[in-house]
C-alpha positions as CSV (number, residue, x, y, z in Angstrom):
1,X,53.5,93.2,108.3
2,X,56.1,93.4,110.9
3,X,55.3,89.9,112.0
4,X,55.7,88.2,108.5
5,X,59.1,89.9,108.3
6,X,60.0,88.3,112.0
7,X,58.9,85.2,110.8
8,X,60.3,85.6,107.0
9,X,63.7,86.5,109.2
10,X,63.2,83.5,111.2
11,X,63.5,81.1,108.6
12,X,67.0,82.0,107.4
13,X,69.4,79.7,108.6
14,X,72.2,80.6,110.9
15,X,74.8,80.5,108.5
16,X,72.7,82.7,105.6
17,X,72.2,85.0,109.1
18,X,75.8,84.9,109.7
19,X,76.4,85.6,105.7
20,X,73.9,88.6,105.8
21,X,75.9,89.9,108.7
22,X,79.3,89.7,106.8
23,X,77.8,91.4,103.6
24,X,76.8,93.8,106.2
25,X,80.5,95.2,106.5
26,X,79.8,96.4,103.0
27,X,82.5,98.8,100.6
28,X,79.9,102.0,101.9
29,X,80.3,100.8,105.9
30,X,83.0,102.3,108.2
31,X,86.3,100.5,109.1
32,X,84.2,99.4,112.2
33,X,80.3,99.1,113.0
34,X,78.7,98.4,116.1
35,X,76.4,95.8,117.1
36,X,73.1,97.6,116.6
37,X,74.0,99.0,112.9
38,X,75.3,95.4,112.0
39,X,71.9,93.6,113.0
40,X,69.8,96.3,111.3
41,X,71.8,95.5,108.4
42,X,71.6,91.9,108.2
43,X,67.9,92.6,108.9
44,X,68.5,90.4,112.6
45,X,67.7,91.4,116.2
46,X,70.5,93.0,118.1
47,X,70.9,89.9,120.4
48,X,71.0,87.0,117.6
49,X,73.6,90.1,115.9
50,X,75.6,89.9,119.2
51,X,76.0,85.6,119.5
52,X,76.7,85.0,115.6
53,X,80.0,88.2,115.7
54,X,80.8,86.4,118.5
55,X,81.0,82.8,116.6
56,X,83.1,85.1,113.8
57,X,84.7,86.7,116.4
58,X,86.4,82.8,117.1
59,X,86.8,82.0,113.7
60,X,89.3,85.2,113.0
61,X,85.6,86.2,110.4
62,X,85.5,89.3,112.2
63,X,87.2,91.1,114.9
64,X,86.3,93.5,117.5
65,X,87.6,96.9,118.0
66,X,86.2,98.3,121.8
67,X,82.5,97.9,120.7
68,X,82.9,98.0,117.2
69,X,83.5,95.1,114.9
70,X,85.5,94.8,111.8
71,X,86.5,92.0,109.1
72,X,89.0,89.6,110.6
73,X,92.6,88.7,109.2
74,X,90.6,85.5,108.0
75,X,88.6,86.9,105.5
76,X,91.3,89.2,104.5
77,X,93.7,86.7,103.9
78,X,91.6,85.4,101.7
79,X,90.7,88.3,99.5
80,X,95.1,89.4,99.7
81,X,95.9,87.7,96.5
82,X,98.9,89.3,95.0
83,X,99.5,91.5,98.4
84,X,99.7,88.6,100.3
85,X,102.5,87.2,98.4
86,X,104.5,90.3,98.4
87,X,104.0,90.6,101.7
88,X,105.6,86.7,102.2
89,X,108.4,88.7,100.0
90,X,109.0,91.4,102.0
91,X,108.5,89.3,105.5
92,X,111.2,86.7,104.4
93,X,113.5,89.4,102.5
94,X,113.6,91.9,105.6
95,X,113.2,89.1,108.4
96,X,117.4,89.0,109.0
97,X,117.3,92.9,109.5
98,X,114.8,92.1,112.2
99,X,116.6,89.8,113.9
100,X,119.3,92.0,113.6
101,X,117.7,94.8,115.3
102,X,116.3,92.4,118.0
103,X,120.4,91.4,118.4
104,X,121.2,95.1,119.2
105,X,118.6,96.4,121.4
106,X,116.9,93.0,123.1
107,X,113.6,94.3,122.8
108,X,110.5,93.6,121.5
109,X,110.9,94.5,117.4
110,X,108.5,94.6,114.7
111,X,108.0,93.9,110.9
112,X,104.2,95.9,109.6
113,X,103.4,96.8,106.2
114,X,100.8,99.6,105.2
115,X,97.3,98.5,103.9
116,X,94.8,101.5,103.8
117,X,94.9,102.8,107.0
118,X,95.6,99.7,108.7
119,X,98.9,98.5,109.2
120,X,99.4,94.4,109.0
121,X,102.1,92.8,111.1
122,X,104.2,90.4,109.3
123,X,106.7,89.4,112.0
124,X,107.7,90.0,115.1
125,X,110.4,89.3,117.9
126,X,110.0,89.1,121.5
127,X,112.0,91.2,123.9
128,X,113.7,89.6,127.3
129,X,111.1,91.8,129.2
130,X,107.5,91.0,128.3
131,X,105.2,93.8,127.8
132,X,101.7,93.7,126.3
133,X,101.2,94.8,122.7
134,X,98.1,95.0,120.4
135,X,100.2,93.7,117.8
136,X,99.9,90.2,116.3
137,X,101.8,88.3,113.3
138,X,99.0,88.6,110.5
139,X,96.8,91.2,112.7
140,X,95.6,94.6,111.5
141,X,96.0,98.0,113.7
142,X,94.7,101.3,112.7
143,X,97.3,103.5,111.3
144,X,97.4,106.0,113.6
145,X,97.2,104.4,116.8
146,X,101.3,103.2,116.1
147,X,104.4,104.6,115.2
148,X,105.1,101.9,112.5
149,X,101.9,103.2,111.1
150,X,102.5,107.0,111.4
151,X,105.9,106.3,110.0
152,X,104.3,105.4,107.0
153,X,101.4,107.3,106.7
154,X,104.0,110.6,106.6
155,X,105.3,109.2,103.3
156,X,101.7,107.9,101.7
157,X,100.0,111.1,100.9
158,X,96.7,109.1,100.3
159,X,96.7,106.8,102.5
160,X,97.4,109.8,105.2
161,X,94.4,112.0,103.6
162,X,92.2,108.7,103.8
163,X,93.2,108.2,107.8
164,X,92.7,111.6,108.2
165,X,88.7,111.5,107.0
166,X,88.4,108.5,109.0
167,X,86.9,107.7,112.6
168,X,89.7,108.2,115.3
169,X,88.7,105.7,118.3
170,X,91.2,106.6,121.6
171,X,92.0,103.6,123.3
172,X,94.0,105.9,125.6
173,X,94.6,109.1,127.1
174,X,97.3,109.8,124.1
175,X,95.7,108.4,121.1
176,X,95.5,111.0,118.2
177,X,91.8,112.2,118.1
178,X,91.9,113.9,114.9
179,X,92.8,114.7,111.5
180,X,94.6,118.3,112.6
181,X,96.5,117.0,115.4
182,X,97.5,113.7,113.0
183,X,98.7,116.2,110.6
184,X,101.0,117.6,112.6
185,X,102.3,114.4,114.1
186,X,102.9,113.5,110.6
187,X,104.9,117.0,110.1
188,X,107.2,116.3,113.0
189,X,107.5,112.4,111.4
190,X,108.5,113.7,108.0
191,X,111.3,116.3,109.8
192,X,112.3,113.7,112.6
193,X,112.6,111.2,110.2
194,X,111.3,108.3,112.5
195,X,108.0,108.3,114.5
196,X,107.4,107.1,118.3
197,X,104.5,105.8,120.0
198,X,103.7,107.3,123.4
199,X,101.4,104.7,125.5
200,X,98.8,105.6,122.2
201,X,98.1,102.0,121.8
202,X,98.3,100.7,125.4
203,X,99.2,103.2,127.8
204,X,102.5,101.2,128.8
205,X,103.8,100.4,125.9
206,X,106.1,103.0,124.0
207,X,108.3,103.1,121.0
208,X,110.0,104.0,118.2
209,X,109.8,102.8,114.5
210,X,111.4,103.8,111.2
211,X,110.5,102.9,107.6
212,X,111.9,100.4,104.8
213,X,112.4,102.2,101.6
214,X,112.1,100.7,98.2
215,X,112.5,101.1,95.1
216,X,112.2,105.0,93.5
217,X,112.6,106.0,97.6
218,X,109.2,104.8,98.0
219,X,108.1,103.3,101.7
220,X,107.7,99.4,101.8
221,X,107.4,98.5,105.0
222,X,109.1,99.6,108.4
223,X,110.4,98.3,111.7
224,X,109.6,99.3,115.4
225,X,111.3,98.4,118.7
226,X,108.8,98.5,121.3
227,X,109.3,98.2,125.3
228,X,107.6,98.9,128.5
229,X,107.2,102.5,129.5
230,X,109.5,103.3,132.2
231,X,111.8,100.7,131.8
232,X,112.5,101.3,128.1
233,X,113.9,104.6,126.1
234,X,112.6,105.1,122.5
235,X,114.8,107.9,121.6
236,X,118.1,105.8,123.1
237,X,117.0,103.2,120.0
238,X,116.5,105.6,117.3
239,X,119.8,105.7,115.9
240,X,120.3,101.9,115.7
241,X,117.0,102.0,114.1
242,X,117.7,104.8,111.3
243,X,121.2,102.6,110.2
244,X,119.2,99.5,110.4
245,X,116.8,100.7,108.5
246,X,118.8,102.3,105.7
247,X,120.9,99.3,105.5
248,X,117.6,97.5,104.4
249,X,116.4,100.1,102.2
250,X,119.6,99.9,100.2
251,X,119.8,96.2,100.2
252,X,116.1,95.9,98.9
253,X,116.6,98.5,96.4
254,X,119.9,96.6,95.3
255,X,117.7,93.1,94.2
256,X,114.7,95.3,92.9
257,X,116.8,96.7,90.0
């Protein structure tokens, strides 16, 4: 029996095999799966698994997460309909405030809107000093792992009970590592009134971010300044980012009457 499913297996093409492993990521499957719970999925052998996410992987299909894998910004943008066009709103709306905010501090600044848990990136600006971020125009971040996300996540009471039943992956020594400790952070968020990121992400990049409030006071989106650890201050920004920020919130709240 086992050899007629090999060879019943066998016969698929590699794009029905590539298919199989994209229905995989199904509405019951975590954010991210690993290799060996994708391919017994799909009904495939770990290493045939392991070469097709990593044709995905190049098409922007899927995306990988340490040893997990996850559905790419491709097939996302696909499925965004009517979010992605108010996200082109909000991106082309709140854009000017960004550049503003990049005017005032000269480091690197960020547009993200909530999606889930995820946040989504819909612009950002590049500082004079370079330092490596996970984020990406378009690309996806778990929630947690930034301070635009946390910022948000302490005004979405679902979308902060969702992260909190969630998987916590620690990319660093600082991550958050649970739904206790993520409760509190989101405590000191909603008293603080903006949220930093300490080296959770990468453990040299720190910041501060701040959200974008919209109509009926609720959160739309929110900025971040981000710099290198040690040669950048996140509390020194966090004025400048609550007046920015304000000034948005009242502007976008202005047009949305």
């Amino acid at each position: 029996m086992n050899n007629t499913a090999t060879a019943s297996r066998d016969e698929r093409t590699a794009v029905e095999k590539a298919l199989s492993l994209l229905e995989a990521f199904g509405a019951d499957a975590p954010t991210g799966m690993g290799v060996s719970a994708l391919a017994r999925r799909a009904q495939l052998s770990k290493s045939t698994a392991f070469r097709l996410l990593a044709l995905l992987e190049r098409k922007n299909a899927v995306e990988r997460v340490g040893t997990s894998y996850r559905i790419g910004p491709m097939l996302n943008a696909l499925g965004a309909g009517s979010d992605s066009r108010l996200h082109d709103t909000l991106r082309d709306f709140l854009t000017p405030y960004l550049a503003e905010l990049y005017e005032q501090t000269r480091q690197t600044v960020h547009l993200a809107v909530l999606t889930g848990t995820e946040v989504i990136y819909l612009n950002k600006l590049h500082g004079h000093r370079r330092v490596p971020t996970p984020s990406k125009i378009g690309g996806r971040v778990p929630a947690y792992r930034t301070a635009v996300g946390k910022t948000l996540l302490a005004l979405n009471e679902v979308a902060s009970t969702a992260a909190g039943r969630g998987t916590f992956d620690a990319p660093t020594p600082t991550t958050i590592t649970g739904a206790a400790q993520l409760e509190r952070e989101l405590d000191d968020i909603r008293r603080r009134g903006v949220a930093y990121d300490n080296g959770e992400s990468l453990p040299e990049l720190v910041c501060v971010a701040a959200p974008v409030m919209g109509p009926q006071g609720r959160p739309v989106a929110a900025f971040s300044v981000a710099g290198q650890r040690g040669f950048f201050s996140p509390e020194e920004q966090a004025e400048a980012l609550r007046r920015l920020c304000f000034a948005a919130s009242r502007a976008l709240s202005t047009v949305s009457r």
